[in-house]
N, C-alpha and C positions, 0 to 999 in steps of 0.2 A: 516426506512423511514415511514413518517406517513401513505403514501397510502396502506401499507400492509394490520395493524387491520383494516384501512375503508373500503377495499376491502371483508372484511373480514365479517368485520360487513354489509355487503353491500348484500352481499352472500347469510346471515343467516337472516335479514329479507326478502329476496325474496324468500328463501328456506320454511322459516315460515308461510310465508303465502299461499303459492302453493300446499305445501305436505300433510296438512291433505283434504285440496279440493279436488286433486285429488286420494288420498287415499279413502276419501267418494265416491268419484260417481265409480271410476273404483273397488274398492275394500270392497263394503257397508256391505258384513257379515263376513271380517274379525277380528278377535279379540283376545285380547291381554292374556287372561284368567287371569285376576286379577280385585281386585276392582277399581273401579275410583277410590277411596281416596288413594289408597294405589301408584296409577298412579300418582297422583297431588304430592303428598307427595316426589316421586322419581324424578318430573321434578323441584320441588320446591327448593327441596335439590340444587338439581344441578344448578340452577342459584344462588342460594345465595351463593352456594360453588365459583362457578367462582369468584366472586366479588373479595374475599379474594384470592384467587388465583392469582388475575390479579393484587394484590396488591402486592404484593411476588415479582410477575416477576419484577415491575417496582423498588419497593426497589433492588433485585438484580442487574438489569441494573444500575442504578442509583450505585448504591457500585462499580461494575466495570470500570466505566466508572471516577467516581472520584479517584478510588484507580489507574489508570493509569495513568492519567493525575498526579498526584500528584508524584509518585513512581517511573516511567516510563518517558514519552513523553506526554504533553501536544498534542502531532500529530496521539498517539492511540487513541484518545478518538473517532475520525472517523471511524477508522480498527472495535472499540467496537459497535458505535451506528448501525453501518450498520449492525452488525450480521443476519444474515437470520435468528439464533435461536431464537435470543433474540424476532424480527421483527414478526416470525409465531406464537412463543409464544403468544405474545398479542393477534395479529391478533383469533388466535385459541381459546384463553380463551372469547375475549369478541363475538365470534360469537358463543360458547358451551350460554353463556350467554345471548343473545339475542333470541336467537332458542328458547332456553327452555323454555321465557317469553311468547313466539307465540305459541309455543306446548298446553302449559298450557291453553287456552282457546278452544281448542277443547278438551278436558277434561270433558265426561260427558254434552256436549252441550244440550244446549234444555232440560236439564234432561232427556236425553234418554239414560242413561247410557251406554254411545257407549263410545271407548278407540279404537283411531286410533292405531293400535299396530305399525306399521311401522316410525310415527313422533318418539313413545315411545323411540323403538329401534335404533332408528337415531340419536336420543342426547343422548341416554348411548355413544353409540357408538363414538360421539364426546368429550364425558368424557373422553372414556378409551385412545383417541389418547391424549387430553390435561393435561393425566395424561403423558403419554410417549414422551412430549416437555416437560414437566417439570421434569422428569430423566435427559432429555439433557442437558436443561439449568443449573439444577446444577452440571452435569460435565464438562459447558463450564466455571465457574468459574476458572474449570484449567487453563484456559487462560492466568489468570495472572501471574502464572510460569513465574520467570523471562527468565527461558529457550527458555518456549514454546514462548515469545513475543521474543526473539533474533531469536528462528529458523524463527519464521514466517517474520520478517525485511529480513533475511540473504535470503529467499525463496524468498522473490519478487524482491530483488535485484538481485540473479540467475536469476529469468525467464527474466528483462529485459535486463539483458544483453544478454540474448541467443538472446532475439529478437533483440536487436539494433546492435549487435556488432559481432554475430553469432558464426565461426568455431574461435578457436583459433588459433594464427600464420598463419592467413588467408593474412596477408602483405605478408609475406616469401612465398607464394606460387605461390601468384599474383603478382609479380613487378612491375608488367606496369599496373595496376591496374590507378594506381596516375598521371602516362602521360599525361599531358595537352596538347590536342590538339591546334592546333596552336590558335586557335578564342580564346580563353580560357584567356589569359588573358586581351581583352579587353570587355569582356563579361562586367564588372564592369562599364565599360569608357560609353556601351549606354545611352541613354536618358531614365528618367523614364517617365514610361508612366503610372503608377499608385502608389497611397501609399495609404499599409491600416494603417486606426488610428484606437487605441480605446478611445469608448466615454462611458462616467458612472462613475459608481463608481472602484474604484481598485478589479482587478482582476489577477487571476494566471494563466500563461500560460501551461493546463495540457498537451493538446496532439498538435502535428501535423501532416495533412495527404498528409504527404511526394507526395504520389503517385498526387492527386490530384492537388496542386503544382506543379509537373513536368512536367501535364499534360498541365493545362494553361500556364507556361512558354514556352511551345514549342508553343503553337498555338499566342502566344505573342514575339514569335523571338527572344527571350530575355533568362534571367535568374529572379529569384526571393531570394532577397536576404532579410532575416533576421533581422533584426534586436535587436529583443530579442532571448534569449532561450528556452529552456521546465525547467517552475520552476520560472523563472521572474515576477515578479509583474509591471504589464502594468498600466499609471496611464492615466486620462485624458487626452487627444488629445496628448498623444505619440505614436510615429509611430511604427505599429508592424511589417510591412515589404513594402519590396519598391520591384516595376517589373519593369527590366530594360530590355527594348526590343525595335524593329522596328516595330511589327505589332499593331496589336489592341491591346488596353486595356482590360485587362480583368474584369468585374462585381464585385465591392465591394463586392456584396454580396456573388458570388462565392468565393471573397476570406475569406471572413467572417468566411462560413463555414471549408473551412478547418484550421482556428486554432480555438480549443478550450479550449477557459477561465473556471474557476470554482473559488468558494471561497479558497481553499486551494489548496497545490501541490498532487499529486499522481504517484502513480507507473510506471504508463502505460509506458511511454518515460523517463522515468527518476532516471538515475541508482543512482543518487549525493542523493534523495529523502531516499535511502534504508539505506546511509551511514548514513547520518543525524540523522533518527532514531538511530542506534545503535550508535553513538556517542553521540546522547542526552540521552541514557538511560546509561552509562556510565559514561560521566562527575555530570549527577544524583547522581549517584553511590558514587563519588569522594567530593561530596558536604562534607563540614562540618556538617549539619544535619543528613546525611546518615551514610557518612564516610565506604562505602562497597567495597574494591579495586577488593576483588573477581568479583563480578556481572562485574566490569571494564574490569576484564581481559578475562572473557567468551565472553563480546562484541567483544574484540581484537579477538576470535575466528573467529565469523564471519567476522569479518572486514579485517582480513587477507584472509580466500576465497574470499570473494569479489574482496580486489586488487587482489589476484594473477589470478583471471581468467582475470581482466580487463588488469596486467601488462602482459600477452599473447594476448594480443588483438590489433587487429589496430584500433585505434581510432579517424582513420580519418573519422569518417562516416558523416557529416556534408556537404562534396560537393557532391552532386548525379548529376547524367549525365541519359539522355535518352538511349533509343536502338543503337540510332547512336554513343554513346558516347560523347555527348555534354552538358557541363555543364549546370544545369538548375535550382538549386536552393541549394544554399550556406546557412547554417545557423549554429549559433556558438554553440561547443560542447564541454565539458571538455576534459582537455588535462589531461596529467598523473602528472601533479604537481599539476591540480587544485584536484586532485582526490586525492593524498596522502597526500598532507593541511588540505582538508578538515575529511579525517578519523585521523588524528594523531596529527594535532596540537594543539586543545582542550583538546584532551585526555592526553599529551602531560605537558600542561600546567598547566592542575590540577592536575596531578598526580605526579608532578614532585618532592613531598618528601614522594612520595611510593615508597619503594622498590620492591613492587609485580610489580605494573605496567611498573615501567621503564624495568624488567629483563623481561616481556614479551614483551614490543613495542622493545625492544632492538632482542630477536628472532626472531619478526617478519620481520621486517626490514633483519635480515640474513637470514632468510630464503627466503623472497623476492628477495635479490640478486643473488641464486642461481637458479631461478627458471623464471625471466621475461625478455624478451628481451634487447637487450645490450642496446640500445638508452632508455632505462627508470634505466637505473645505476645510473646515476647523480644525479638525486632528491632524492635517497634512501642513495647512500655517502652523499649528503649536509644533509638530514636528521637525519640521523646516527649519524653525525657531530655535531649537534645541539644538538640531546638527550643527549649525553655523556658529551658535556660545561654543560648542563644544573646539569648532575649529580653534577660535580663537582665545581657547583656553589652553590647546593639548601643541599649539603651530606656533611655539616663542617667536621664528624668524619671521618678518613681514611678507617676505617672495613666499614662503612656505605657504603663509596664508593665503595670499592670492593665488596661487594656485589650486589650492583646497577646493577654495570658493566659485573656482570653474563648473562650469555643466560639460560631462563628459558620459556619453552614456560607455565607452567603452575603460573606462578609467581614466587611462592616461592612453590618449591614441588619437580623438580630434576633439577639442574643447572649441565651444559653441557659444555664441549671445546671448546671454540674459536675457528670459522673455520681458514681458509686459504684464500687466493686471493677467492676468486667469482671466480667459472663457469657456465656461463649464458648460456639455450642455444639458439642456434644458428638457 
């Protein structure tokens, strides 16, 4: 983000001009025991070293940031620009740089050969930290481990699910959970009493604040209902949700704030965003340029935790109710087929005359059905169903096929027995 360096830079001319001032008046016979020239010569260095330093960073950044977009996800190149490293780097190289230029003129001022020691030692001292952001920054190159970007995908899409979707098998515990009170289904039928539009340019729906939401819909007698999702692109004067209630309307603007647009999708609220990634660095992978079915199948890694904490999960989170238990704001939320389309059907599609990939989406799918609740079976036999026509639609040679038709979770590395009927639990 740009305001980091300007903060930065911001810092270090305020800092330049204040510290040998009052270095002078509170501090007048301390001193540095060296020559001026030899002082000018050490702050000198150091600002013309920043320069090329600061040039470094921005080539590195720049390399990262295309070598992912190109390699990877066109959708890390945001995960890269935001780095804190990459960000204090700059920020820290051009404020070592602007310090040093404001040091430099109390240098022997007035020819009274005075040497603020304190300015002196305050820009080594910003050397030696902008040498140790530049240690970091080149072990943040690691980054681009195609590992390190799957774990970090596979990482946000754990945290949001913890947050959106929580304990697992939380349906089974709570059954009445879903009990619609009687009002409940003409909650819909009220009058609306307000609709937010958006106006502008196209924007992405990144968060919403549920809580807030709930809160106006009870004082609006009503409920508030959705209309897009988290991850939608909202276009001029389409409406991004309607309050349907008896009492007051509630303030555009209050509803304003609680949805929040941005240029692109992000993590926050949105599990579908984490899949996306690892399935676009995958079908990547799968490209005829590429041609890497490995890196395909470490995605299927992660992409398999993902489903299976989501296929333990209720995934009804989309109608919230108040204290009282009254429904208050309904809005649309992936179900488990839009969830196992969207991680397997691309992958799916390009990979379909790999034998690594099929023997692993063919694992994961059995391993899936041994492991998520019964009512999400169906989409994983129709899926199942599909990759195996596909085999032996895309595998003319018969070895070809049977091989395909292995269970392998590492592709091709130990192919495994065929289970039995699915035991789901319960």
């Amino acid at each position: 983000m740009f305001w980091v360096p300007l903060m930065y830079a911001m810092s270090a001319v305020v800092v330049g001009l204040a510290l040998p001032r009052l270095e002078r008046r509170f501090f007048p016979d301390l001193t540095v025991g060296i020559d001026p020239g030899a002082a000018l010569a050490i702050l000198t260095a150091i600002a013309s070293g920043m320069m090329g330093l600061t040039a470094i960073v921005f080539s590195i950044a720049f390399v990262m940031v295309q070598f992912s977009a190109t390699a990877y996800s066109p959708r890390l190149v945001v995960w890269l620009a935001r780095s804190a490293v990459i960000n204090h780097s700059i920020g820290l190289f051009t404020a070592t740089f602007v310090y040093s230029l404001a040091a430099v003129a109390w240098i022997n001022r007035d020819a009274s050969g005075v040497i603020p020691p304190i300015s002196v030692w305050f820009a080594v001292l910003l050397l030696l930290s902008s040498l140790l952001l530049f240690v970091l920054l080149v072990e943040r190159v690691g980054m681009l481990q195609v590992t390190r970007v799957l774990a970090f995908a596979g990482d946000e899409g754990r945290k949001v699910i913890e947050r959106m979707y929580g304990t697992p098998f939380r349906s089974r515990r709570d059954p009445g959970r879903h009990a619609a009170p009687p009002s409940e289904a003409s909650a819909a039928a009220l009058p609306v009493v307000q609709t937010l539009s958006h106006h502008g340019a196209p924007g992405v729906v990144q968060a919403v604040d549920t809580e807030a939401l709930i809160a106006l819909a009870a004082k609006a007698g009503g409920v508030v209902v959705m209309t897009v999702a988290v991850g939608d692109t909202v276009m001029d004067g389409m409406p991004i949700l309607r309050v349907h209630g008896t009492g007051q309307a509630p303030p555009l603007d209050r509803l304003l704030d609680t949805v929040e647009l941005g240029p692109e999708r992000t993590f926050e609220q949105d599990p579908k965003y984490a899949i996306r990634i690892l399935v676009d660095v995958a079908i990547k992978a799968l490209s005829p340029a590429i041609n890497d079915p490995t890196t395909a199948v470490q995605a299927l890694d992660q992409i398999e935790d993902l489903l299976l904490r989501l296929g333990r999960c209720d995934l009804d989170v989309g109608r919230m109710r108040d204290a009282a238990g009254h429904l208050r704001l309904d809005m649309p939320v992936p179900s488990w087929d839009d969830l196992v389309g969207l991680a397997l059907d691309e992958i799916r599609f390009c990979g379909a005359t790999s034998v690594q990939v099929m023997r692993r989406v063919r694992a994961l799918l059995q391993d899936l059905r041994a492991q998520v609740l019964p009512e999400r079976l169906a989409a994983l036999e129709y899926f199942l169903l599909r990759v195996d026509k596909g085999i032996r639609r895309d595998f003319a040679d018969a070895d070809d096929q049977r091989d395909a038709l292995e269970l392998d979770r590492q592709g091709l590395g130990m192919a495994r027995e065929q289970p039995g009927p699915a035991n789901p639990r319960t």
